[in-house]
N, C-alpha and C positions, 0 to 999 in steps of 0.2 A: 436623257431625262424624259424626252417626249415617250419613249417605249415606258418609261418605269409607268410613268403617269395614265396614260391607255391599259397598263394592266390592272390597274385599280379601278377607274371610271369606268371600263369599255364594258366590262361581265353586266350593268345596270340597266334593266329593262328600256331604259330614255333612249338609249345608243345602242342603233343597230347597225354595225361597224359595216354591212354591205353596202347601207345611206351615204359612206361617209369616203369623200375623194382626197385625197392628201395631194396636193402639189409642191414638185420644184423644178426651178427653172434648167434649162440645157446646163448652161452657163454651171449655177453649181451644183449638175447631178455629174459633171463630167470632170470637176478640179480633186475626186480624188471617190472614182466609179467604182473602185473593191468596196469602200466603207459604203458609198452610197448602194450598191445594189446589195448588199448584207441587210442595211436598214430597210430598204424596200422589202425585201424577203422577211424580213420579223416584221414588218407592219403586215403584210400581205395573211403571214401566217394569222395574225391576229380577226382574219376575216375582212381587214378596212380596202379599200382600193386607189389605187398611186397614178399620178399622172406627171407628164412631162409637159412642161409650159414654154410655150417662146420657141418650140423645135424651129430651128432654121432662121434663128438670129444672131447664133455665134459660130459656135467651130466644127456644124451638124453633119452628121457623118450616122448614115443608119448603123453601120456597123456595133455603134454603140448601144442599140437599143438591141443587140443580141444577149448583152448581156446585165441590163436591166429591164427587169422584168415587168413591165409599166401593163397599166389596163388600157390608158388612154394617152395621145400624144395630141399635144395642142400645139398647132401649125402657126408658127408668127404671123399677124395681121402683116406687117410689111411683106415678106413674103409671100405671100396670098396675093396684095395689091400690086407688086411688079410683073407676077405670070398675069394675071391681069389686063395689064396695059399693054405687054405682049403679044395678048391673044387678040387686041381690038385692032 
């Protein structure tokens, strides 16, 4: 539905689909990655840009990001805060 609805709004001078970052989380870009990274690729095609949110709060494993095609991967704050405390 979200594809149908971008093909209609996205062509309108307002939306310049390179502005524009789609997020979802590890969690559910990875409970079922064929669908998810097809959806990525028709959004992608569409000129918009995908991100991955929460990386490294569930079951993260880069191997999966071989085969979704993301612009951007956003690194869990907890994650972040334990190398952290680590590193002091």
């Amino acid at each position: 539905m979200i594809v149908a609805l971008l093909k209609i709004y996205a062509p309108t001078p307002h939306i310049e689909p390179k502005r524009v970052v789609f997020e979802i989380t590890e969690r559910e870009a990875i409970e079922d990655i064929t669908t998810t990274a097809d959806f990525i690729k028709e959004i992608k095609g569409m000129g918009f840009k995908f991100a991955i949110d929460d990386f490294g709060s569930g079951y993260s494993s880069f191997l999966y990001l071989k085969y979704l095609p993301v612009d951007f991967l956003k690194i869990d704050g907890e994650f972040i805060k334990k190398h952290e405390e680590f590193s002091h």
